[in-house]
N, CA, C and O atoms as a CHARMM CRD file, in Angstrom:
* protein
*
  276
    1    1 UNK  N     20.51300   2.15800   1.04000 PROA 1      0.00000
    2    1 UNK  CA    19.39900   2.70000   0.32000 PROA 1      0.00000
    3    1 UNK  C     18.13200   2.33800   1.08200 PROA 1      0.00000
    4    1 UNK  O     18.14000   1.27100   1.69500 PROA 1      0.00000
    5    2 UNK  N     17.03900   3.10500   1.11400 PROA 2      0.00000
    6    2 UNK  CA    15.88700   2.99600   2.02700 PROA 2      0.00000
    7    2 UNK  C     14.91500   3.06000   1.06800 PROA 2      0.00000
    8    2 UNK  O     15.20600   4.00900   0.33900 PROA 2      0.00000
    9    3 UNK  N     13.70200   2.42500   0.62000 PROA 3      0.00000
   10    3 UNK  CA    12.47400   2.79100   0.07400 PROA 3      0.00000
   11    3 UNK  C     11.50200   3.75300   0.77600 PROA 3      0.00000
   12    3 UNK  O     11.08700   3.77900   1.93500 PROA 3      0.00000
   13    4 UNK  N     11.24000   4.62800  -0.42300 PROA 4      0.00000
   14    4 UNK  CA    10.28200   5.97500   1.11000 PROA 4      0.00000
   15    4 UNK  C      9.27000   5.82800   0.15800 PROA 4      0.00000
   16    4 UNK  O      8.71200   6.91500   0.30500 PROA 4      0.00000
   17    5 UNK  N      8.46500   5.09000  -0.95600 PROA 5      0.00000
   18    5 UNK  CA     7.67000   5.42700  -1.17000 PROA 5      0.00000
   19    5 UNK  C      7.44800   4.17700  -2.61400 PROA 5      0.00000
   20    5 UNK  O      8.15800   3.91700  -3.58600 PROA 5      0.00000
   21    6 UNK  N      6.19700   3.67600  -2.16000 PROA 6      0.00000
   22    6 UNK  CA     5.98600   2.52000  -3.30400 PROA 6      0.00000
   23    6 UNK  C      4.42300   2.98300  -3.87000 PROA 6      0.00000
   24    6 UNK  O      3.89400   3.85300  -3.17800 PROA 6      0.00000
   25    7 UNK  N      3.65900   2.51400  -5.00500 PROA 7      0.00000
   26    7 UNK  CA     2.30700   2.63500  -5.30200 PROA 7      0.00000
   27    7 UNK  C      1.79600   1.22700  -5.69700 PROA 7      0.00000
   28    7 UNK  O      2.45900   0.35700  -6.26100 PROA 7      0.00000
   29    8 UNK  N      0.30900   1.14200  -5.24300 PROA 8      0.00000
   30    8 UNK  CA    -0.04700  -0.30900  -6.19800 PROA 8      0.00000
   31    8 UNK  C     -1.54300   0.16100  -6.20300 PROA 8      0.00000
   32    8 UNK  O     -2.32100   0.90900  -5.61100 PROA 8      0.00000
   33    9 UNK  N     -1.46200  -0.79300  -7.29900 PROA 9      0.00000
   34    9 UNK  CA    -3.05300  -0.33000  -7.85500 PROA 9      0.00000
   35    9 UNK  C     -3.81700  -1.86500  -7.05500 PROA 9      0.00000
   36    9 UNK  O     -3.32900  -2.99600  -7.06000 PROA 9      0.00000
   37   10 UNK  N     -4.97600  -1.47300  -6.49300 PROA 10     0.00000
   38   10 UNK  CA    -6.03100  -2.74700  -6.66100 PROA 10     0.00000
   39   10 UNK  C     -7.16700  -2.46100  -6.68500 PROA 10     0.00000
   40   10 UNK  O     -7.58600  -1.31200  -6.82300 PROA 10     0.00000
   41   11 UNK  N     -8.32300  -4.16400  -6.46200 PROA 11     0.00000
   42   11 UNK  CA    -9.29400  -3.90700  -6.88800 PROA 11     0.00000
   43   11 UNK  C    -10.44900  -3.48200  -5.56200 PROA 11     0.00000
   44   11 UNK  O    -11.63400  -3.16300  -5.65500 PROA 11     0.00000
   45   12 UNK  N     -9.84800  -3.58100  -4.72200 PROA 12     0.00000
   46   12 UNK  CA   -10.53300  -2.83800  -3.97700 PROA 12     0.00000
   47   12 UNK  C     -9.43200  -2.51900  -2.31600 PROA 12     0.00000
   48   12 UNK  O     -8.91600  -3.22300  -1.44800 PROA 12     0.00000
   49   13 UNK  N     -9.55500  -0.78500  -2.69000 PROA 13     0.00000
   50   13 UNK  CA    -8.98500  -0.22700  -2.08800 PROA 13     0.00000
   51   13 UNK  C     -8.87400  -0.32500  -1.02200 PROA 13     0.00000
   52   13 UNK  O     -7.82900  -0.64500  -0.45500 PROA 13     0.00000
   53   14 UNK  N    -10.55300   0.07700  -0.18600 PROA 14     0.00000
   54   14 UNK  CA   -10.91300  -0.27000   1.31400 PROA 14     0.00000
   55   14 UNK  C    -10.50800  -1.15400   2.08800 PROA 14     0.00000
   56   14 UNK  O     -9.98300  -1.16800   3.20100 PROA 14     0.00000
   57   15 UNK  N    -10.99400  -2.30500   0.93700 PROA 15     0.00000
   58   15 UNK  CA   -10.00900  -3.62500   1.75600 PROA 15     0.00000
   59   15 UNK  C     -8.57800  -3.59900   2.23200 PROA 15     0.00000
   60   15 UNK  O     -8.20900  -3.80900   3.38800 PROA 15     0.00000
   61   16 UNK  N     -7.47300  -3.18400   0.71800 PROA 16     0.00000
   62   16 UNK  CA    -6.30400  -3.43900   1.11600 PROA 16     0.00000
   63   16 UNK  C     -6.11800  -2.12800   2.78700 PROA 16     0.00000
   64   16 UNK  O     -5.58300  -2.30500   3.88100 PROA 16     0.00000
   65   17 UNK  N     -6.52000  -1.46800   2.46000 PROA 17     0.00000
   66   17 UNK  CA    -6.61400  -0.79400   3.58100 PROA 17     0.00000
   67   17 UNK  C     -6.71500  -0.94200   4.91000 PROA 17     0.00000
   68   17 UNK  O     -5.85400  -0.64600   5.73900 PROA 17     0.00000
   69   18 UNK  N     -7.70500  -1.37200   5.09200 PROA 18     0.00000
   70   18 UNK  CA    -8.33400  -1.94700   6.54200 PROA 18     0.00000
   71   18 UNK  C     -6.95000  -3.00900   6.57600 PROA 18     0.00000
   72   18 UNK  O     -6.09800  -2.66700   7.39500 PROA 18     0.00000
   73   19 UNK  N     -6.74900  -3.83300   6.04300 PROA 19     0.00000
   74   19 UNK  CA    -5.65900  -5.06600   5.90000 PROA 19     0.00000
   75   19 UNK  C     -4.34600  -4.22600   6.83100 PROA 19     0.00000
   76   19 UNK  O     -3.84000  -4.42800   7.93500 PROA 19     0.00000
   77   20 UNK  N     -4.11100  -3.13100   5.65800 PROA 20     0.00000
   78   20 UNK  CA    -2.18200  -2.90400   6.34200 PROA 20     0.00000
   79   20 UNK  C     -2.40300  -2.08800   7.63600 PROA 20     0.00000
   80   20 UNK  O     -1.50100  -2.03800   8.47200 PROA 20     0.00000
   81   21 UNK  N     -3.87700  -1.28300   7.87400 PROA 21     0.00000
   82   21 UNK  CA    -4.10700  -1.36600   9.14400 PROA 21     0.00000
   83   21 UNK  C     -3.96400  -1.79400  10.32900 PROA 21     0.00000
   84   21 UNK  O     -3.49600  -1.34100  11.37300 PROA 21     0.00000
   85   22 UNK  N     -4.66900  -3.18800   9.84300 PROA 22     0.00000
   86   22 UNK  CA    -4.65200  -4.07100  10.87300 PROA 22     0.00000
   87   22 UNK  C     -3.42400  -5.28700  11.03300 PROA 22     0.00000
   88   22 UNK  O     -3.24200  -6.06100  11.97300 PROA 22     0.00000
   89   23 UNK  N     -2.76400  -5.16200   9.91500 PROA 23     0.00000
   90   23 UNK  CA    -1.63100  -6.13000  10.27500 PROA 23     0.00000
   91   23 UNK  C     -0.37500  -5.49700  10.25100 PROA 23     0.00000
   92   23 UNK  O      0.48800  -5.86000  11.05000 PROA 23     0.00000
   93   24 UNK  N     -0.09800  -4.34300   9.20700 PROA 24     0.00000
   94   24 UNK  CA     0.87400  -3.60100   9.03500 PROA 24     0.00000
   95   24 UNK  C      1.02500  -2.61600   9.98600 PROA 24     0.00000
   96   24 UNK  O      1.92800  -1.85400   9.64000 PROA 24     0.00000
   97   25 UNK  N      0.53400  -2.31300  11.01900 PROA 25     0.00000
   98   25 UNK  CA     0.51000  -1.23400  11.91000 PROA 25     0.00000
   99   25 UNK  C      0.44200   0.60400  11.23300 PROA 25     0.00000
  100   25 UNK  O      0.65700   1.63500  11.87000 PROA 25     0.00000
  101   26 UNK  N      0.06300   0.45000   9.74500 PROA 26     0.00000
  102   26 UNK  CA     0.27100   1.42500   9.02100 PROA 26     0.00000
  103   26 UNK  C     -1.20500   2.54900   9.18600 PROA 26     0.00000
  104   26 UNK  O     -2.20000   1.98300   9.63800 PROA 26     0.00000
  105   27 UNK  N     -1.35500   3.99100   8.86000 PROA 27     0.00000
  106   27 UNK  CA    -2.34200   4.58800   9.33500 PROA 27     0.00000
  107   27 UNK  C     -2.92700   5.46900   7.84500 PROA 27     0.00000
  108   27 UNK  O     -1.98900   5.91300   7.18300 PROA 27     0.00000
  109   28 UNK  N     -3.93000   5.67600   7.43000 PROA 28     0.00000
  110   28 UNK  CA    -4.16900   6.45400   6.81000 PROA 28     0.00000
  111   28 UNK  C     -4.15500   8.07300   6.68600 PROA 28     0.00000
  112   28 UNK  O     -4.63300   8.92900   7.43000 PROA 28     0.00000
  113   29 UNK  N     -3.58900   8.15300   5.73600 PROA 29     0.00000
  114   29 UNK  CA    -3.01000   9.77400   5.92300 PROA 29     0.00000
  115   29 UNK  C     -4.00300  10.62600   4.93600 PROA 29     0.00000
  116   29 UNK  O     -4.08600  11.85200   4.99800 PROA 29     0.00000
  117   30 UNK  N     -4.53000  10.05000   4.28500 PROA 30     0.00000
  118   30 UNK  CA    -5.77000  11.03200   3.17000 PROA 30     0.00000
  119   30 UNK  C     -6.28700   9.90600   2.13200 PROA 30     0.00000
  120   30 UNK  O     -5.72500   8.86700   1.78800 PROA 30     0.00000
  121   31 UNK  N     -7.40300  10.38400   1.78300 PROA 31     0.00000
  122   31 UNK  CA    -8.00700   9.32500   0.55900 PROA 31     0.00000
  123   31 UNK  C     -9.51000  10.04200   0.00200 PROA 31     0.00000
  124   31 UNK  O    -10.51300  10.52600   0.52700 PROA 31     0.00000
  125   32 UNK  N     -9.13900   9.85700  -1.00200 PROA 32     0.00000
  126   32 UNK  CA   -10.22600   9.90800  -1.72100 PROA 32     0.00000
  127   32 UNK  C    -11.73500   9.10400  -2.32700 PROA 32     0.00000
  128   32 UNK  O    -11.66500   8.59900  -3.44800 PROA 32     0.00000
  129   33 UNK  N    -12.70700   9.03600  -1.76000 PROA 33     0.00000
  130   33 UNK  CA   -13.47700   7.98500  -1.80100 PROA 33     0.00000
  131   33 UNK  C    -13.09700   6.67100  -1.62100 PROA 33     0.00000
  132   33 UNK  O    -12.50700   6.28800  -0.61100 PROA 33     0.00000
  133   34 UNK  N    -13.42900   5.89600  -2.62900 PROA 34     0.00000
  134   34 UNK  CA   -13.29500   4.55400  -2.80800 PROA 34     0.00000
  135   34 UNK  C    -11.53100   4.04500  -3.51500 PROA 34     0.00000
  136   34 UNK  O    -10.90800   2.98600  -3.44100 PROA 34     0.00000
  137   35 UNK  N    -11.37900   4.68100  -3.82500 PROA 35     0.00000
  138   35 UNK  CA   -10.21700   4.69400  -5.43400 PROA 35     0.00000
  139   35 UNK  C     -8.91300   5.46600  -5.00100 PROA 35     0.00000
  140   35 UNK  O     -8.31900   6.15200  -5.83300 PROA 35     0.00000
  141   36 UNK  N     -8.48100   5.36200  -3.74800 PROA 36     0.00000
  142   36 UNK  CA    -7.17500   6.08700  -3.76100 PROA 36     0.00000
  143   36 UNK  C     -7.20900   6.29300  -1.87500 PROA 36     0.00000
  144   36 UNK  O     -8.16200   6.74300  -1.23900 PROA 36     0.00000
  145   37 UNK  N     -6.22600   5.93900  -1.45100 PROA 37     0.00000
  146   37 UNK  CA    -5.46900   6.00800   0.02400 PROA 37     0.00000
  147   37 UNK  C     -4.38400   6.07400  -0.15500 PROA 37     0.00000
  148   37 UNK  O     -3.79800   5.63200  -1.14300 PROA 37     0.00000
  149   38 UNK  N     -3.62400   6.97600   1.31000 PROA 38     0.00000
  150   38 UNK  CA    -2.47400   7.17100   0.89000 PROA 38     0.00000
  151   38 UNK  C     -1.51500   6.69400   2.82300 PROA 38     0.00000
  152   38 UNK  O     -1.66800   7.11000   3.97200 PROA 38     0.00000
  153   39 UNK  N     -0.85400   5.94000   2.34000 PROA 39     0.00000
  154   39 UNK  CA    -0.49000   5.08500   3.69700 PROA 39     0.00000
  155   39 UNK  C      0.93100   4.96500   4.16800 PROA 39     0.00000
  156   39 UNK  O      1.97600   4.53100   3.68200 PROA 39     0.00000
  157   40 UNK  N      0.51800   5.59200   5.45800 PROA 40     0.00000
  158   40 UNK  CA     2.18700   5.94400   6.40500 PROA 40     0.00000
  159   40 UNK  C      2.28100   4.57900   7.00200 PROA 40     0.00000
  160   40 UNK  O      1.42900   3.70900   7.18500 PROA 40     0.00000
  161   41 UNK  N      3.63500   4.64300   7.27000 PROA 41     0.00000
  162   41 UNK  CA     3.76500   4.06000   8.57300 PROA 41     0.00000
  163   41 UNK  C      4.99100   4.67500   9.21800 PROA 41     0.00000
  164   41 UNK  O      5.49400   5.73500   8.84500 PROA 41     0.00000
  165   42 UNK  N      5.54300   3.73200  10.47300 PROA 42     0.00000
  166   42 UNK  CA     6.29400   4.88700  11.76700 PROA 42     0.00000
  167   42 UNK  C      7.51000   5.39700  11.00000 PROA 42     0.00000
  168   42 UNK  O      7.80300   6.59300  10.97900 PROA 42     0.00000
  169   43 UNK  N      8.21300   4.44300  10.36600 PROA 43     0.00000
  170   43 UNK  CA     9.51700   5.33300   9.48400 PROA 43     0.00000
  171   43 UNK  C      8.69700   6.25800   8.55200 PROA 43     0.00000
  172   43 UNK  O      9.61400   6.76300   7.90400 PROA 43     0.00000
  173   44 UNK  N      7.96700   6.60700   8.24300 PROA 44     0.00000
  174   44 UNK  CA     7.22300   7.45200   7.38100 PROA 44     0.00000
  175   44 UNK  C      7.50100   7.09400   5.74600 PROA 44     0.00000
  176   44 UNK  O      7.44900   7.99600   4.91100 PROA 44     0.00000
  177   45 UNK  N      7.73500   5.99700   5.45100 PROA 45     0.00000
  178   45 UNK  CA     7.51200   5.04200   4.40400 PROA 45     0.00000
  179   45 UNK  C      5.38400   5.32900   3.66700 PROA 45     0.00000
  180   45 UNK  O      4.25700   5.20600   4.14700 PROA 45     0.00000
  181   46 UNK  N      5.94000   5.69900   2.45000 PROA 46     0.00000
  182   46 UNK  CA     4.34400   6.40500   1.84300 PROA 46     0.00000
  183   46 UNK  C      4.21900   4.93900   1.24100 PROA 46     0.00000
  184   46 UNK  O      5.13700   4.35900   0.66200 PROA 46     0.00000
  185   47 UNK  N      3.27300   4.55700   1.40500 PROA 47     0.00000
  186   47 UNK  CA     2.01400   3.58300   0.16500 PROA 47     0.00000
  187   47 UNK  C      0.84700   3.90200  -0.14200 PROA 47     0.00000
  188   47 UNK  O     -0.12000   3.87700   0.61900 PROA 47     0.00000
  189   48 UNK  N      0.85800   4.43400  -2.01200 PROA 48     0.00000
  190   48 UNK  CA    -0.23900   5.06800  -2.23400 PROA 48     0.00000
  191   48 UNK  C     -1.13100   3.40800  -2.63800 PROA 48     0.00000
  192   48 UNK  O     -0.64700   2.30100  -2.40200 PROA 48     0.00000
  193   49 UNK  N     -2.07200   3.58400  -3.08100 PROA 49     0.00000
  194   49 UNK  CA    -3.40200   2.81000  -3.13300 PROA 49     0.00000
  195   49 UNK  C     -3.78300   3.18100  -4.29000 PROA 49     0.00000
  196   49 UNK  O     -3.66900   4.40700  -4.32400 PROA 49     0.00000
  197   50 UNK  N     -4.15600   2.81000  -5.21100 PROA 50     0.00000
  198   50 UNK  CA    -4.97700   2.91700  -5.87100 PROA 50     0.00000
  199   50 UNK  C     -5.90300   2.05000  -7.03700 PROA 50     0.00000
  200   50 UNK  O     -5.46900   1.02700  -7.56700 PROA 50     0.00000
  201   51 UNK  N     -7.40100   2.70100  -7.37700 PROA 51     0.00000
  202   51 UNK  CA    -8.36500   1.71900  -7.66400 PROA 51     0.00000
  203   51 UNK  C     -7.96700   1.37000  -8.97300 PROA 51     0.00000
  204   51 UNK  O     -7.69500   2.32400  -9.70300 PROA 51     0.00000
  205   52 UNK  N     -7.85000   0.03800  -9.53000 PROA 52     0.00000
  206   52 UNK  CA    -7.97900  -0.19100 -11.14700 PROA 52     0.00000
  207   52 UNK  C     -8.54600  -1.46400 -11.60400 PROA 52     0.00000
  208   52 UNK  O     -8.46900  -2.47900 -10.91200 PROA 52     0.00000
  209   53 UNK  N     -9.03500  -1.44000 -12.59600 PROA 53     0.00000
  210   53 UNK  CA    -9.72900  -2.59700 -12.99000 PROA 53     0.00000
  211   53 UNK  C     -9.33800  -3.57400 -13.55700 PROA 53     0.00000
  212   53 UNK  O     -8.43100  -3.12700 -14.25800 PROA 53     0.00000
  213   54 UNK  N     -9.39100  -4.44000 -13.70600 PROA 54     0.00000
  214   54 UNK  CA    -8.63100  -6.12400 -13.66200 PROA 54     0.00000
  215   54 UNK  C     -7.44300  -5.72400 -13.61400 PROA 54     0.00000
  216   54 UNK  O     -6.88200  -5.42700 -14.66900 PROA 54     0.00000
  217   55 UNK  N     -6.78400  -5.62100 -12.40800 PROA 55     0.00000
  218   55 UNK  CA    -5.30700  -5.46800 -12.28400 PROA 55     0.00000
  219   55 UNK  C     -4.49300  -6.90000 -12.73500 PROA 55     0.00000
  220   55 UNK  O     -4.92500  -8.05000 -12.65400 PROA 55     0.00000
  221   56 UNK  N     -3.86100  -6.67900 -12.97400 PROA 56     0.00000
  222   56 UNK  CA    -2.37900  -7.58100 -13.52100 PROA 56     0.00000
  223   56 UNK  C     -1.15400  -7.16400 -13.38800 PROA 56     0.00000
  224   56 UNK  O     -0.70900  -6.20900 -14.02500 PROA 56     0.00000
  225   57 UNK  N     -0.34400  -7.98800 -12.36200 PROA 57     0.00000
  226   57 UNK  CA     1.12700  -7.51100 -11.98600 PROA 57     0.00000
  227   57 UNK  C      1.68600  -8.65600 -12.75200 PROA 57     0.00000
  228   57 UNK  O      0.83800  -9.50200 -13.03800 PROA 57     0.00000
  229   58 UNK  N      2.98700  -8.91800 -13.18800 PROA 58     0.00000
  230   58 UNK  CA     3.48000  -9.62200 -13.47800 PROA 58     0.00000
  231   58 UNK  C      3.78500 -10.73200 -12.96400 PROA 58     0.00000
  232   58 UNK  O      3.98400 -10.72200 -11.74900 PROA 58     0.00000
  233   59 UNK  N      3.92000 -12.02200 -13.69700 PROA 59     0.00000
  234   59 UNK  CA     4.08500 -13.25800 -12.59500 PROA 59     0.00000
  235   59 UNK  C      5.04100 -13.40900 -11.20200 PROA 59     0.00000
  236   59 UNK  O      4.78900 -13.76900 -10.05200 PROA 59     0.00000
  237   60 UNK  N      6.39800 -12.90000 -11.96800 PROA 60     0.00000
  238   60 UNK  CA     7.47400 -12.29500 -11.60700 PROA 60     0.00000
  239   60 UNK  C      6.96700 -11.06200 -10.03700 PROA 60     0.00000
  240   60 UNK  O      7.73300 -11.23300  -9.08900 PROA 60     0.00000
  241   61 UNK  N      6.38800 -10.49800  -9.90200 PROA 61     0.00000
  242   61 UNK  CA     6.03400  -9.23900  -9.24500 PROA 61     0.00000
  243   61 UNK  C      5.98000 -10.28500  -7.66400 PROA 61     0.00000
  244   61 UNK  O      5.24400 -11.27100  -7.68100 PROA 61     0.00000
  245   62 UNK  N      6.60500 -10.04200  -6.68300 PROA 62     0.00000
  246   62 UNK  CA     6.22900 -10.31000  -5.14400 PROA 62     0.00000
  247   62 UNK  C      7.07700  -9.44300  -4.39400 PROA 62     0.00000
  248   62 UNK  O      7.66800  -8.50000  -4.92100 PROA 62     0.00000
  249   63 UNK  N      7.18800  -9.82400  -2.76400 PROA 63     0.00000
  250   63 UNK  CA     7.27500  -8.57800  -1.83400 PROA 63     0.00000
  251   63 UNK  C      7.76900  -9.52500  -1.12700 PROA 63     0.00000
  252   63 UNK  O      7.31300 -10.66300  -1.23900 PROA 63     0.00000
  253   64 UNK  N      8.71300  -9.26400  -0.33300 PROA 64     0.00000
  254   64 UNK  CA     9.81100  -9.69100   0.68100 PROA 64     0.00000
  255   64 UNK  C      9.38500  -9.42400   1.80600 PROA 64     0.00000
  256   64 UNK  O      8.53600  -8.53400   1.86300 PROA 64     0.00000
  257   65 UNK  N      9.79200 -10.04900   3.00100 PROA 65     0.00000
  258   65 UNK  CA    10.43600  -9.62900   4.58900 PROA 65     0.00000
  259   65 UNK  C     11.36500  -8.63900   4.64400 PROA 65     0.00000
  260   65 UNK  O     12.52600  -8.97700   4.41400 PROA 65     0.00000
  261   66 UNK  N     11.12900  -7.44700   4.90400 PROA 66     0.00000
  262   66 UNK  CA    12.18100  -6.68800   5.04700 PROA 66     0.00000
  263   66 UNK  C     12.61300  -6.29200   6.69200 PROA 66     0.00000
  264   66 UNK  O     12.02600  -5.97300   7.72700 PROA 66     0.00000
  265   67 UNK  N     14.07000  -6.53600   6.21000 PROA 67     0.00000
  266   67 UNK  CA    14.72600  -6.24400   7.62500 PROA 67     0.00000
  267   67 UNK  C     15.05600  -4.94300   8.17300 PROA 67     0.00000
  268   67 UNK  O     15.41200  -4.12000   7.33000 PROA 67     0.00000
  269   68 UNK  N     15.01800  -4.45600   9.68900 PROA 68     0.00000
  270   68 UNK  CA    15.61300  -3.31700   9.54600 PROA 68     0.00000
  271   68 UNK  C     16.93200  -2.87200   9.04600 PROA 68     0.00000
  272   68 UNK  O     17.62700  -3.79600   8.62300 PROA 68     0.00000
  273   69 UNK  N     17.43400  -1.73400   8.98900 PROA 69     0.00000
  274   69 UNK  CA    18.49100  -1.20700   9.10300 PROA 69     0.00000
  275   69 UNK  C     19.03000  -1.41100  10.49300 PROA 69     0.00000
  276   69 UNK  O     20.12100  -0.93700  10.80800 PROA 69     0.00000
């Protein structure tokens, strides 16, 4: 099974942006102002972006090392 496509909301978009940019090797594919990017990378794996106010994920909620296939 492969993930092709995750969403997360934060509080500021730009930032997380510039971030998976610059560390994730990932590129922006469209966005809307401030409040919404939408983010490739080379397997063409989508991460949308988006703006919300006092976000809250669950305590429980984190993100792994993922290996290739």
């Amino acid at each position: 099974m492969k993930l092709n496509h995750l969403n997360l909301i934060a509080n500021y978009v730009e930032a997380l942006w510039a971030f998976l940019e610059t560390y994730f090797n990932m590129r922006c594919v469209g966005s809307r102002g401030k409040g919404f990017a939408a983010m490739f990378d080379d397997d063409q794996f989508v991460l949308t972006l988006m703006k919300g106010k006092d976000v809250q994920y669950p305590k429980t909620f984190h993100s792994r090392d993922l290996k290739p296939f």
